[in-house]
Backbone as a ProteinNet text record, in pm:
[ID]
protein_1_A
[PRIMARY]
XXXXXXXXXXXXXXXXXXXXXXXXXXXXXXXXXXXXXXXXXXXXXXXXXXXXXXXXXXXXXXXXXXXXXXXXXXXXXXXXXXXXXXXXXXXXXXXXXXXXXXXXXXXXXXXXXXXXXXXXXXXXXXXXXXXXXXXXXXXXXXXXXXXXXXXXXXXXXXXXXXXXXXXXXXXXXXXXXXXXXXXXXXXXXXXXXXXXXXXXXXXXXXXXXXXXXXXXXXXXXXXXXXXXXXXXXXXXXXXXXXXXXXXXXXXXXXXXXXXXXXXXXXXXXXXXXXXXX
[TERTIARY]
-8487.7	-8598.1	-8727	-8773.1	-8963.7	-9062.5	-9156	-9276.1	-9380.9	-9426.2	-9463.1	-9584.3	-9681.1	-9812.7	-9823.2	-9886.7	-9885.4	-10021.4	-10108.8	-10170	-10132.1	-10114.8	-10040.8	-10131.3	-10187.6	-10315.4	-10452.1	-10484.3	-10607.5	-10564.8	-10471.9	-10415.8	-10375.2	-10370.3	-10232.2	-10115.6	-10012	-9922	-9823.8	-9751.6	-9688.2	-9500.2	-9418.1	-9304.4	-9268.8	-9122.6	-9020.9	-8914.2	-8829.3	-8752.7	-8629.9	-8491	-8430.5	-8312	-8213.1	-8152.7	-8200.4	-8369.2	-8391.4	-8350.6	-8240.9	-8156.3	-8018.8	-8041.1	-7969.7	-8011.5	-7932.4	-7994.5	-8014.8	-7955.1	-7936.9	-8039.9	-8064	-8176.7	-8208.8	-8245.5	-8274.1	-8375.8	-8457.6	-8564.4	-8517.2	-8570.7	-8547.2	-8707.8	-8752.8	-8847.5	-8893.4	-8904.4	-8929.8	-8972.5	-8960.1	-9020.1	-9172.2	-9223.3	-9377.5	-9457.8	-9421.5	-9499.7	-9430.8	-9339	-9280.5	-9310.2	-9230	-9207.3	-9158.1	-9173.2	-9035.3	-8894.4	-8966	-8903.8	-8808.1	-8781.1	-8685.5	-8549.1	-8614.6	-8487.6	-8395.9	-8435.8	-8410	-8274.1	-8191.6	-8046.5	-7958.1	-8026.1	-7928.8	-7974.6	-8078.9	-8112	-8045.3	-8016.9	-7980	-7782.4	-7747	-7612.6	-7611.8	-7678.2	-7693.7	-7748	-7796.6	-7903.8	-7757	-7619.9	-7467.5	-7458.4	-7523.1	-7514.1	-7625	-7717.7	-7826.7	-7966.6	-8079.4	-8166.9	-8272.7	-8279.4	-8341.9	-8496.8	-8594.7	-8753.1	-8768.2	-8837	-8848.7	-9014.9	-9075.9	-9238.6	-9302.2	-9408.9	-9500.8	-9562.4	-9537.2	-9677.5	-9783.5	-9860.6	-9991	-10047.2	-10162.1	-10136.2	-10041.6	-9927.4	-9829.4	-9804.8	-9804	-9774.3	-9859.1	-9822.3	-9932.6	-9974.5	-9944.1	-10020.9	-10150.5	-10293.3	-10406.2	-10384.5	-10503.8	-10508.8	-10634.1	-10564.6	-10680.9	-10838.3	-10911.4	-11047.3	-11059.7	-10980.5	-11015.6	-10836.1	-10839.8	-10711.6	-10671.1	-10775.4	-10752.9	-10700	-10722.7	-10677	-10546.9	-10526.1	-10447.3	-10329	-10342.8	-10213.9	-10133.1	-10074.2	-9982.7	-9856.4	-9755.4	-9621.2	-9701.6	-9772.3	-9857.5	-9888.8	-10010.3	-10032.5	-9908.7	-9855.8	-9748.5	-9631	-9596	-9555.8	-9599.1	-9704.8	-9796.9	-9783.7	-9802.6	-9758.2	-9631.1	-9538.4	-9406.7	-9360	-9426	-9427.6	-9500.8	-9604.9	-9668.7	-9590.8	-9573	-9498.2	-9367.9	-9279.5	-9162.8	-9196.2	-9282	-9361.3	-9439	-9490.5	-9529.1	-9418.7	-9301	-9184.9	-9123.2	-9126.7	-9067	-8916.9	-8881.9	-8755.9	-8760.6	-8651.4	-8628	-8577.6	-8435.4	-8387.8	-8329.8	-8331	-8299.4	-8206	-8153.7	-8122.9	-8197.6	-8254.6	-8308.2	-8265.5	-8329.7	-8270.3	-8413.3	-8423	-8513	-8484.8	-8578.4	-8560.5	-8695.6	-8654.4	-8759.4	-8833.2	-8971.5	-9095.5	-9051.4	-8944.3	-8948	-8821.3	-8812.7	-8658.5	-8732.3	-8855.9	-8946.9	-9034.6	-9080.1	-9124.2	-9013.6	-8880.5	-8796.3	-8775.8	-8742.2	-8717	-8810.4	-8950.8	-9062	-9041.3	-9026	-9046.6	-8885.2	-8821.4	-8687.7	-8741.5	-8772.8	-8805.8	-8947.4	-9016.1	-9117.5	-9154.4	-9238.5	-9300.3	-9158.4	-9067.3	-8947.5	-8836.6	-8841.2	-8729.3	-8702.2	-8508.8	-8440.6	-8432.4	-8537.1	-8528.3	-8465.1	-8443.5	-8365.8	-8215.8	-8104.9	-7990.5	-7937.4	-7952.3	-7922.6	-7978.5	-7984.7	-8078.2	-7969.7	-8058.7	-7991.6	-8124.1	-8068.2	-8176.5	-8130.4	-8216.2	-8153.1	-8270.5	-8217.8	-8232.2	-8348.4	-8350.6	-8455	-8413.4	-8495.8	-8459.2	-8564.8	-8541.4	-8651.2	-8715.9	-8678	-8755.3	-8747.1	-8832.5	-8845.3	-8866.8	-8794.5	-8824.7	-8948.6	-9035.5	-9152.7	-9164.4	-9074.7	-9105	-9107.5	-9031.8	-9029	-9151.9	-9171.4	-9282.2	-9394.9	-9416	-9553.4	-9536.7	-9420.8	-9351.9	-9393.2	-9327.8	-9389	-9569.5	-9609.9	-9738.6	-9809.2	-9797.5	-9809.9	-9850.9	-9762.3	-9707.5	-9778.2	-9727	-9797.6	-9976.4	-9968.2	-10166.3	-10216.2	-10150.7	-10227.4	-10146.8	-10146.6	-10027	-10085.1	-10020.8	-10050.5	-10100.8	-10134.3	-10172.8	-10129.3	-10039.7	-10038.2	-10056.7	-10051.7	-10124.5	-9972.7	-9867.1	-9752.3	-9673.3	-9602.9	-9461.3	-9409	-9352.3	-9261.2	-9255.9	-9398.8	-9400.5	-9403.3	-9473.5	-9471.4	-9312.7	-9213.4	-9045.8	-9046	-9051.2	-9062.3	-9034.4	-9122.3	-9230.8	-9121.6	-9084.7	-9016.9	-8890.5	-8821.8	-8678.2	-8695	-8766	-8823.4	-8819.1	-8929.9	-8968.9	-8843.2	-8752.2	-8725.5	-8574.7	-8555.5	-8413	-8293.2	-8380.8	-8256.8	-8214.8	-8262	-8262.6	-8064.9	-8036.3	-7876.9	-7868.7	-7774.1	-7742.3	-7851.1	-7886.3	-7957.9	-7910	-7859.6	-7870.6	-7986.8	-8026.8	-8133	-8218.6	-8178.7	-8183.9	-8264.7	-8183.4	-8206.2	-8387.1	-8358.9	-8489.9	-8596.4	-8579.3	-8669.8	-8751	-8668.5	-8695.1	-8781.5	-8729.4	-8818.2	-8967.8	-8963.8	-9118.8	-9190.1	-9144.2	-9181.7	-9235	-9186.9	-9223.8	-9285.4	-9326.8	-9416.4	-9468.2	-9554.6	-9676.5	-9791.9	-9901.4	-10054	-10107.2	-10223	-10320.9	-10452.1	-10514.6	-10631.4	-10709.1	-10850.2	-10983.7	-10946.9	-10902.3	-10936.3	-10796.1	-10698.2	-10594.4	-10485.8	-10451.2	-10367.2	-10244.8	-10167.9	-10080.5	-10038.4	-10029.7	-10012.8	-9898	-9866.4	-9758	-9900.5	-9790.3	-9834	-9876.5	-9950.6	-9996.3	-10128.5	-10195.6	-10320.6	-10310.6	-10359.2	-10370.6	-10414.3	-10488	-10555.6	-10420.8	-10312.3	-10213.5	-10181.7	-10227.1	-10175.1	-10251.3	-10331	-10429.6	-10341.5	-10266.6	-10166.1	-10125	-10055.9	-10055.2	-10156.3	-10293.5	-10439.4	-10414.7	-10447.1	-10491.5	-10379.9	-10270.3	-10157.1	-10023.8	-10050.7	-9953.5	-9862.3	-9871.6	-9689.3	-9636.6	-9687.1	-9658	-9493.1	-9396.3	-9264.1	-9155.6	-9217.5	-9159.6	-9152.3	-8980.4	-8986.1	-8859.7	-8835.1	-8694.4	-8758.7	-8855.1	-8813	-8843	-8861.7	-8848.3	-8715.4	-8640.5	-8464.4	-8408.7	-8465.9	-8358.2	-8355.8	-8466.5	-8455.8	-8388.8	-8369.2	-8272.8	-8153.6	-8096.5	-7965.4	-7932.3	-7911.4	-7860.8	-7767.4	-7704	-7581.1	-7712.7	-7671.3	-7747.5	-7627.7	-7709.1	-7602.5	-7728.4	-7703.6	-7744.2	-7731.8	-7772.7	-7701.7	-7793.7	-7744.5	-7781.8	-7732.9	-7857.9	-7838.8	-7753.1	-7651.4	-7546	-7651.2	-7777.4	-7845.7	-7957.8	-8000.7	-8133	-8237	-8363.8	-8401.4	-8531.8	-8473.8	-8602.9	-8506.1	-8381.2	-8294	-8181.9	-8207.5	-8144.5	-8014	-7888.7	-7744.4	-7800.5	-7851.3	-7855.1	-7877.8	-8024.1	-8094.8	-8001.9	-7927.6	-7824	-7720.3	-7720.6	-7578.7	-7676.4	-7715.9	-7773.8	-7843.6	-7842.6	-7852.7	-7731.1	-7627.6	-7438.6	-7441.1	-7531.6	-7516	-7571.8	-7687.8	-7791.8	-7849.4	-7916	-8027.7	-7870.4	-7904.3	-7801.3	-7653.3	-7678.1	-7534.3	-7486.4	-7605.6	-7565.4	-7421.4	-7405.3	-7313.4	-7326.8	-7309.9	-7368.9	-7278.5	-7309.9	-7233.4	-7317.9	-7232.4	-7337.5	-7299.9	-7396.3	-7400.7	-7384.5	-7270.9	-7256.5	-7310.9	-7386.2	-7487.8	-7606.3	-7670.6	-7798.4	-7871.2	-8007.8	-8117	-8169.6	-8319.6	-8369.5	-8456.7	-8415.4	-8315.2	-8227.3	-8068.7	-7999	-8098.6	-8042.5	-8073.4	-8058.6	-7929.1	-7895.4	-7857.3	-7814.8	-7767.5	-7644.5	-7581.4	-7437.7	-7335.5	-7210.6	-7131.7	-7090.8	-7115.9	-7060.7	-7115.8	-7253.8	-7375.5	-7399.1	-7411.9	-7429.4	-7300.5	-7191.9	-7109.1	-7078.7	-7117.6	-7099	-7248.3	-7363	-7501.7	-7362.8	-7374.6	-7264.7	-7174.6	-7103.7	-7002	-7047.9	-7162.3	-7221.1	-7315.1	-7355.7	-7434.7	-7363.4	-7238.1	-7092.5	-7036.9	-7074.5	-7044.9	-6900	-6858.2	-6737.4	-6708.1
4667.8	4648.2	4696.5	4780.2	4806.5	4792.5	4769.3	4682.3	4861.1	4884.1	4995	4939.8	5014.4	5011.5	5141.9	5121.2	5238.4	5209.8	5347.8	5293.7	5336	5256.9	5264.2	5201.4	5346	5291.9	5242.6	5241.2	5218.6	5099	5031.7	4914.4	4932	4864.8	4858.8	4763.7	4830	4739.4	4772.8	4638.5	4620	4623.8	4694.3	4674.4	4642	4630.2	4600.2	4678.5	4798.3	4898.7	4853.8	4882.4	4858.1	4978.6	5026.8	5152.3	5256.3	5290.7	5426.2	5552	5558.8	5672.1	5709.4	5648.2	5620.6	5742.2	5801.7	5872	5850.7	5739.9	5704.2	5523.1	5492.8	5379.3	5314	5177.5	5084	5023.6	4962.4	4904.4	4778.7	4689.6	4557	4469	4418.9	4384.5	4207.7	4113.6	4002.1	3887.6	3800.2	3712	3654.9	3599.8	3618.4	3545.9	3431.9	3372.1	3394.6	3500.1	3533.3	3633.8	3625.7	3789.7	3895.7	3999.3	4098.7	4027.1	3944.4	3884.2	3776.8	3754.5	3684.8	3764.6	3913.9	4025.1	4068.8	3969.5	3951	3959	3851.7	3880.5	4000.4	3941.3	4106.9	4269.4	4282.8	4359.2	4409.4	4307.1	4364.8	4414.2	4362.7	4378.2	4528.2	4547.5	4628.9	4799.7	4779.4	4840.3	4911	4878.7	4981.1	5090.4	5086.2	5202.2	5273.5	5191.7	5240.4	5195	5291.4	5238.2	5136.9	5081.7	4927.5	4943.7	4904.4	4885	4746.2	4658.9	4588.5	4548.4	4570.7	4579.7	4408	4368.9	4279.3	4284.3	4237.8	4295.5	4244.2	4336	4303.2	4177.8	4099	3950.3	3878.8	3930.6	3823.9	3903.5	3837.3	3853.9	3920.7	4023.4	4098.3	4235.5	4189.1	4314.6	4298.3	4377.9	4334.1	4264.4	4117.5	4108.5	4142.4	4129.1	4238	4204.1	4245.4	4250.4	4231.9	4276.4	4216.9	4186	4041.1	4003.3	3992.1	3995.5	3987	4165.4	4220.2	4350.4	4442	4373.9	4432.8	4317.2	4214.8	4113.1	4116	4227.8	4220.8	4333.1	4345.6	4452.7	4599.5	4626.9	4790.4	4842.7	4730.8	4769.5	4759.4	4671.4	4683.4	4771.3	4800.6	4967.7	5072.9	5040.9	5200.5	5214.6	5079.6	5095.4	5124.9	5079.7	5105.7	5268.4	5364.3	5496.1	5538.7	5512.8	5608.7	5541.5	5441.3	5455.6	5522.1	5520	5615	5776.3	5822	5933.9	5973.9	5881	5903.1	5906.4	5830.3	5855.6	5941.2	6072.2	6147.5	6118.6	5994	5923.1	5988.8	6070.9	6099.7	6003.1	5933.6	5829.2	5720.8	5635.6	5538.7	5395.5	5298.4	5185.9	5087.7	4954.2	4877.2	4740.1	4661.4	4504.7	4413.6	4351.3	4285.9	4090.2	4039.3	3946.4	3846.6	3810.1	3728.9	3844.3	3824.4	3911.7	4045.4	4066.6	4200	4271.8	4204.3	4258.8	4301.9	4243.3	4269.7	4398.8	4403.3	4545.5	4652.6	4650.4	4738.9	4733.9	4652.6	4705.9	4788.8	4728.3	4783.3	4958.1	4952.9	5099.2	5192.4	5103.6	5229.7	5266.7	5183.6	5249.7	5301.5	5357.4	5409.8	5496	5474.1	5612	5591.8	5549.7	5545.8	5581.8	5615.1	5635.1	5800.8	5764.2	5885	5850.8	5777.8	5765.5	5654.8	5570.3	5434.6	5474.7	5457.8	5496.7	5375.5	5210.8	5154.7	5011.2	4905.9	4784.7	4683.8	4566.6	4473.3	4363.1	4290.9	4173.2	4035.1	3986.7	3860.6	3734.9	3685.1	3580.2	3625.9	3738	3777.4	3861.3	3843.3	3930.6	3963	4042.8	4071.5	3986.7	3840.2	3751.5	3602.8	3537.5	3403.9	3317.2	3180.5	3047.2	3032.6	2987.3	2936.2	2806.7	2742.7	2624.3	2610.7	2670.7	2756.8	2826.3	2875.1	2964.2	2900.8	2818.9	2684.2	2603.1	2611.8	2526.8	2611.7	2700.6	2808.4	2789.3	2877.8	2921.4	2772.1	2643	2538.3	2588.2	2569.9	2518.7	2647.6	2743.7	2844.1	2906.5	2818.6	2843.3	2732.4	2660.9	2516	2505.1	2635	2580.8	2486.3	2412.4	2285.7	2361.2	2250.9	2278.2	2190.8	2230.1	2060.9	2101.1	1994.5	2007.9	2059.5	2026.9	2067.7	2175.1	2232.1	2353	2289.4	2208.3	2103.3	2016.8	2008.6	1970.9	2067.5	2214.4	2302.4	2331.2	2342.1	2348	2241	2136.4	2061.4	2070.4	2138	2132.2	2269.3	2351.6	2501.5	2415.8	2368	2299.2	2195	2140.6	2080.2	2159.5	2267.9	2342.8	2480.8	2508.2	2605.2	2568.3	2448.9	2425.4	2488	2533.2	2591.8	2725.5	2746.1	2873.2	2887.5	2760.8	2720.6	2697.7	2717.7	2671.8	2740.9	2700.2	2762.5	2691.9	2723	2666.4	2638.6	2568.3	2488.6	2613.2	2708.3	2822.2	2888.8	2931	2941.8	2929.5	2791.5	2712.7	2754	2734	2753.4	2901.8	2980.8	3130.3	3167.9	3103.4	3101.8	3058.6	2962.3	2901.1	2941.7	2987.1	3060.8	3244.9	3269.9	3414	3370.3	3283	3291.1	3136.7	3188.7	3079.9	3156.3	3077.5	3178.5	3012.6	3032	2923.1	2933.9	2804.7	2830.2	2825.2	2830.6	2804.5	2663.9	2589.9	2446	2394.4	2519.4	2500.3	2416.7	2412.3	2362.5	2524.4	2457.1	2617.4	2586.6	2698.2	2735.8	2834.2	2833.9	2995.2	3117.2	3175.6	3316.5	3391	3352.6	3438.6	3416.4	3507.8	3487.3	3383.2	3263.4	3153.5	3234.3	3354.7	3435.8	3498	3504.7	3592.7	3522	3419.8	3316.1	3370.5	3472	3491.9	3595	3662.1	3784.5	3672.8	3538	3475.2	3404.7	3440.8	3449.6	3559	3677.5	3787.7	3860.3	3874.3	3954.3	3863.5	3806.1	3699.2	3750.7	3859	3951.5	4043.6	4008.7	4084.4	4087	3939.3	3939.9	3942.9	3945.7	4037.3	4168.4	4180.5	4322.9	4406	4327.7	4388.6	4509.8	4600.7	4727.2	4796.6	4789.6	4845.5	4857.9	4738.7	4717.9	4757.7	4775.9	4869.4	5039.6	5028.9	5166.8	5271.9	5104.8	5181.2	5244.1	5375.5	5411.5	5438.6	5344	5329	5225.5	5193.9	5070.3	4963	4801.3	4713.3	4614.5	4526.7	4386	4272	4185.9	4104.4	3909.6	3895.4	3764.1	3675.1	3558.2	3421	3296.8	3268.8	3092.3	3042.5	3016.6	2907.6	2774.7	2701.4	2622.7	2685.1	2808.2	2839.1	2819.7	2741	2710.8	2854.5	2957.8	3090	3173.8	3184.2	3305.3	3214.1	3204.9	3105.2	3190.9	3116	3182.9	3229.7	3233	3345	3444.9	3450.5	3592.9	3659.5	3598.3	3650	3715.3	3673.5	3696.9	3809.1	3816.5	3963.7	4073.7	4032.4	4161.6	4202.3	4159	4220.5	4297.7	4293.1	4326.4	4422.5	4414	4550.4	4637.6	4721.9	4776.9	4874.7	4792.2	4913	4838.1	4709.1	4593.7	4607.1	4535.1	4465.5	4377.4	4427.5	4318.6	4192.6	4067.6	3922.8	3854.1	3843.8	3738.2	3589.3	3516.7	3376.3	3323.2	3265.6	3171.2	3089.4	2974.2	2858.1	2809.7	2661	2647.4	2668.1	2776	2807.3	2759.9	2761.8	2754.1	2907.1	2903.6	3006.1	3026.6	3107.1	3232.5	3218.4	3303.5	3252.6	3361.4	3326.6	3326.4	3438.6	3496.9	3626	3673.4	3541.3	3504.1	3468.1	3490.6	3414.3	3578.6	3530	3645.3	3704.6	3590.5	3647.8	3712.7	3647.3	3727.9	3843	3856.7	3969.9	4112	4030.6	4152.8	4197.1	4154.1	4172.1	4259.5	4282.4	4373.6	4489.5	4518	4551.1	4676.9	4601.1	4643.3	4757	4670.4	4719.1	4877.5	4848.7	4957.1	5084.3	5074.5	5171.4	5226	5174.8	5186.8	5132.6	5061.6	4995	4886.4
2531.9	2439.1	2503.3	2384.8	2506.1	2388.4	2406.9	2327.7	2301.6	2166.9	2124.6	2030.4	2031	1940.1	1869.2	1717.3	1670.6	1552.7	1533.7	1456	1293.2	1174.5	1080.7	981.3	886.9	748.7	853	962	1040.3	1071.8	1087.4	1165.8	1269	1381.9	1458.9	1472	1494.4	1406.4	1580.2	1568.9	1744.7	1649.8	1716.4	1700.7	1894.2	1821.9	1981	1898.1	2010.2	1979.5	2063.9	2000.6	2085.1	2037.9	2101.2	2104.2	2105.1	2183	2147.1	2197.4	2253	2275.7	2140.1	2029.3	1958.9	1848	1746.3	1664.4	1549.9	1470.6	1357.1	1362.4	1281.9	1329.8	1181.6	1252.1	1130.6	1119.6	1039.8	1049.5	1027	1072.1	1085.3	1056.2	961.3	890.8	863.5	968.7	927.4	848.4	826.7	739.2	697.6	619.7	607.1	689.1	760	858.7	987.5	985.4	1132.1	1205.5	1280.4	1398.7	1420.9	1454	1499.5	1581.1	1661.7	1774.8	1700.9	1595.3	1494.3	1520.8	1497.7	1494.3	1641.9	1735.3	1862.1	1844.4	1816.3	1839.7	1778.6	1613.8	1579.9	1610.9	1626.2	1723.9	1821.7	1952.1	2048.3	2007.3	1894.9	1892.6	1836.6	1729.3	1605.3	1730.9	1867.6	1934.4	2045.7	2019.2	2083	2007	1857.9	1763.5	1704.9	1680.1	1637.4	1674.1	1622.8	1703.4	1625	1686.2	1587.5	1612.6	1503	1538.9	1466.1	1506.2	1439.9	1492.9	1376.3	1374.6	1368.9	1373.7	1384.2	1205.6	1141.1	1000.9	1055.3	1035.5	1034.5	1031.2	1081.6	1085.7	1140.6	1207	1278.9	1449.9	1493.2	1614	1685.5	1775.7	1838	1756.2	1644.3	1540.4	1519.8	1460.8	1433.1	1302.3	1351.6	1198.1	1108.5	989.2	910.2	874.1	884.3	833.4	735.2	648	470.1	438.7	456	430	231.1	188.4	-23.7	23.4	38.4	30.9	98.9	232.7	321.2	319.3	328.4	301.6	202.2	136.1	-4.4	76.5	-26.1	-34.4	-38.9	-95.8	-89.1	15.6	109.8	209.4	333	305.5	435.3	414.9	277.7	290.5	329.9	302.8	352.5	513.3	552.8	704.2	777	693.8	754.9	681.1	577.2	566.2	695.4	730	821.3	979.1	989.2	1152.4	1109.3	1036.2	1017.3	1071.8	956.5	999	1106.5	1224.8	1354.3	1412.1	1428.5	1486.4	1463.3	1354.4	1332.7	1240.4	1166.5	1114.5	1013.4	994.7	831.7	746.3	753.4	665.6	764.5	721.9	809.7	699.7	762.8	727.6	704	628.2	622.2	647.3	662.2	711	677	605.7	564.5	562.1	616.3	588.3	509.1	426	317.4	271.9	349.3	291.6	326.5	444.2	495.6	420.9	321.8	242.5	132	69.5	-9	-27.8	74.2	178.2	190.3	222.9	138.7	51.5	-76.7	-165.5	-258.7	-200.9	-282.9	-234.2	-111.1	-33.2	-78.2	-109.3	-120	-257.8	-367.8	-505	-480.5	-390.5	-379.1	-265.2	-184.7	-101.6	-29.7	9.1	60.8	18.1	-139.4	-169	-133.4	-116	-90.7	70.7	147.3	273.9	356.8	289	329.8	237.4	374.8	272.8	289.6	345.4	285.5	326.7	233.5	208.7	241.7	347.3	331.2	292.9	217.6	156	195.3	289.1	394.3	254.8	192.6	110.5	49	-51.5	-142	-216.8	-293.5	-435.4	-543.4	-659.7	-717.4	-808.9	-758.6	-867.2	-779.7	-755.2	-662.3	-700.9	-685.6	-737.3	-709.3	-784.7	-809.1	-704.7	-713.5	-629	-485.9	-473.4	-317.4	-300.8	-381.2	-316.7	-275.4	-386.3	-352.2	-265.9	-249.5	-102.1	42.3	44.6	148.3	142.4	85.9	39.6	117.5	58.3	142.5	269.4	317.6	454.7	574.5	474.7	560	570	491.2	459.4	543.7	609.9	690.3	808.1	892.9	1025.3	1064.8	1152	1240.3	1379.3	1478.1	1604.1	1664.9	1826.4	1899	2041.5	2135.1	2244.6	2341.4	2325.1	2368.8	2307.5	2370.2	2329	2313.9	2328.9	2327.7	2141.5	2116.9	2012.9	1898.3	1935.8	1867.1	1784.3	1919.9	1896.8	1802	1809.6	1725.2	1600.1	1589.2	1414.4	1389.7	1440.6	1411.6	1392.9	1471.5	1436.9	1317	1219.5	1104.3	1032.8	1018.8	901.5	884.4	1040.8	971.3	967.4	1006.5	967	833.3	745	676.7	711.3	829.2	875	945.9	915.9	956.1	1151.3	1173.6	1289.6	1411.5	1535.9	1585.2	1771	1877.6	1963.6	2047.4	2098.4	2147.5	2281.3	2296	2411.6	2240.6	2162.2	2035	1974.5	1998	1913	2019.3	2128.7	2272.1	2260.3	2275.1	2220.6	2094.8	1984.2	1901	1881.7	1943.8	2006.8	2053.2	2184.5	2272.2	2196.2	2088.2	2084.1	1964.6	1878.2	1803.5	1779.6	1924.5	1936.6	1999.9	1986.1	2009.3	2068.1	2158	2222.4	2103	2088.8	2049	2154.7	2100.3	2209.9	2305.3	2173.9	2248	2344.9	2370.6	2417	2372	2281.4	2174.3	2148.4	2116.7	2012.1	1912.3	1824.8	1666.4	1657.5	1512.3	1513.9	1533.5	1526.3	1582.5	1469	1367.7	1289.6	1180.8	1132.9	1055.6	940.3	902	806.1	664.1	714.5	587.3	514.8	552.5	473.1	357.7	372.5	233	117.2	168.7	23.9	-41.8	18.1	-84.6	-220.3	-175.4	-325.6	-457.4	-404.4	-430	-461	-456.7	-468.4	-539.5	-527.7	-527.9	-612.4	-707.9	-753.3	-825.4	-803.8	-883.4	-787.1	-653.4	-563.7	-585	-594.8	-553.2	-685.6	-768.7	-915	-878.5	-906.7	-874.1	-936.2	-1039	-1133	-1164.9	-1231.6	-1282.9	-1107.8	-973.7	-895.2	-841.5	-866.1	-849.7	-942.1	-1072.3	-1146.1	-1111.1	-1061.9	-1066.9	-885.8	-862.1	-717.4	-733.1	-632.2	-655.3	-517	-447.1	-308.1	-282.8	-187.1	-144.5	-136.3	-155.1	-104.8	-92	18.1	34	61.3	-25.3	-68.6	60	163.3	234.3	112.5	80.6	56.5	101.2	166.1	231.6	56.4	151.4	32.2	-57.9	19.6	-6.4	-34.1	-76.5	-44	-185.1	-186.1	-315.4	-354.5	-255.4	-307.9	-363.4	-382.7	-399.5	-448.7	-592	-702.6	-760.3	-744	-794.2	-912.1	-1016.4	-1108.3	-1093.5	-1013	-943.2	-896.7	-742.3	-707.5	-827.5	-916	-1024.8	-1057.6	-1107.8	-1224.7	-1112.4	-1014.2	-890.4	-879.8	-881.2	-888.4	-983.1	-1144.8	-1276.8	-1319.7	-1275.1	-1261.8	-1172	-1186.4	-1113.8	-1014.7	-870.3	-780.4	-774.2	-854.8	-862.4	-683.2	-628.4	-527.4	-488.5	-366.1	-265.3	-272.9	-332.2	-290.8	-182	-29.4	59.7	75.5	14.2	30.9	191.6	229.3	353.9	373.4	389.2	416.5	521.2	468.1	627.1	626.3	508.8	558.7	403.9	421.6	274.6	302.4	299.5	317	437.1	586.3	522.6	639.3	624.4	724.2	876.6	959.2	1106.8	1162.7	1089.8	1160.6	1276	1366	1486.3	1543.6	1355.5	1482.9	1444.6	1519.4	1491.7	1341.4	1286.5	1121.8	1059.4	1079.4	988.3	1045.9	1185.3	1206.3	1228.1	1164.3	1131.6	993.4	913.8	806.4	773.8	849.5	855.8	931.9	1039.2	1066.9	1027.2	941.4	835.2	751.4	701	575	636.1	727	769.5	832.2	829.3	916.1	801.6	636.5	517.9	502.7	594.4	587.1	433.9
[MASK]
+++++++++++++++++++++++++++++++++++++++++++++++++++++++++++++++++++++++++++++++++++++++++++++++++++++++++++++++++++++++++++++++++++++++++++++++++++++++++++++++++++++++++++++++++++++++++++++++++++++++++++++++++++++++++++++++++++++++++++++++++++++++++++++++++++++++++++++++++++++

């Protein structure tokens, strides 16, 4: 793995690369209050065949965050960014791997400045239409991180909130903490990312409606759903099999939203799907 900066739409935007001697390559795209560093495990598996990037969005991690967050915090702008680092890297088509927001960000981008260039989508518990209740649930939670005076408690609060994330070993949970946490002034830690991103659901409130962009896909997709998950509702799932590119659906036993992407199953069945098996 080696740690890369790039500047993308007048941002800079931080990925972590892993297979880059590889020729064929995937993007790997995180969740909305997360990290690249999520994409840590399947990453390094996915990184024997191909070459994996998995970026920071803007606002999270060691990416900048934005100056005018009503404007730069939505699916538009963070496509635009993941077109132009493709295009600094020189990537013609590549694979996708999305999880939550970052499955969102592909699908918006394969039916758009991306399409023809992603030959194929995986959608880790999202889809083109989101429970409402969830979302206000999220949107919550993530507009008011907490602060505490320990890591210890920080882990905490991550083994709580992200528990439906399914199984996780405790080396697991540690790791996770550890890569998305930030100090304040007053020496306290927080997650690792801008409180302002909450305004994309202010500003941007049809951002995650996105059926006529999924109908109009014509590529492979596979679909994971947390077996429990209350953002990626068995119907949604059902009429993504029915329409548009009539997605793959593998449900997840074990998980809500979103699974983990960490253990052997899940990550062979990404895998599979990406070998066109």
């Amino acid at each position: 793995m080696r740690s890369r900066y790039f500047v993308c739409a007048g941002r800079e935007l931080h990925l972590t690369e892993w297979g880059a001697a590889n020729e064929e390559v995937v993007v790997a795209w995180h969740g909305l209050a997360r990290t690249g560093r999520d994409m840590d495990p399947i990453a390094a598996r996915l990184a024997a065949r191909w070459r994996v990037l998995c970026p920071d969005t803007i606002g999270r991690g060691f990416s900048q965050w934005s100056p005018d967050p009503a404007a730069e915090y939505c699916l538009a702008f963070y496509e635009r960014q993941a077109a132009s680092l493709l295009d600094q890297l020189g990537i013609g088509r590549c694979h996708w791997l999305g999880t939550s927001m970052g499955g969102a960000v592909g699908l918006r981008a394969a039916a758009g400045s991306l399409r023809g260039r992603i030959r194929r989508l995986v959608l880790n518990d999202i889809g083109p239409e989101l429970a409402a209740p969830a979302l206000e649930r999220i949107r919550r939670y993530v507009g008011s991180p907490p602060a505490f005076a320990t890591m210890t408690e920080l882990e905490a609060y991550f083994r709580a909130v992200y528990k439906p994330y399914g199984w996780l070993g405790d080396d697991q949970w540690r790791r996770l903490a550890e890569t998305s946490a930030r100090r304040l002034p007053d020496g306290r830690v927080t997650p690792h990312y801008d409180p302002a991103l909450v305004q994309q659901f202010v500003h941007h409130p049809d951002d995650y409606t996105q059926w006529a962009a999924w109908d109009s896909l014509d590529l492979p997709v596979l679909c994971l759903r947390g077996a429990e998950s209350d953002l990626l509702l068995p119907a949604t799932a059902e009429a993504m099999r029915q329409r548009g590119p009539r997605a793959v659906v593998a449900t997840i036993a074990g998980c809500g939203h979103a699974p983990a992407l960490n253990t052997p199953e899940q990550i062979a069945l990404v895998e599979r799907f990406f070998s066109g098996d």
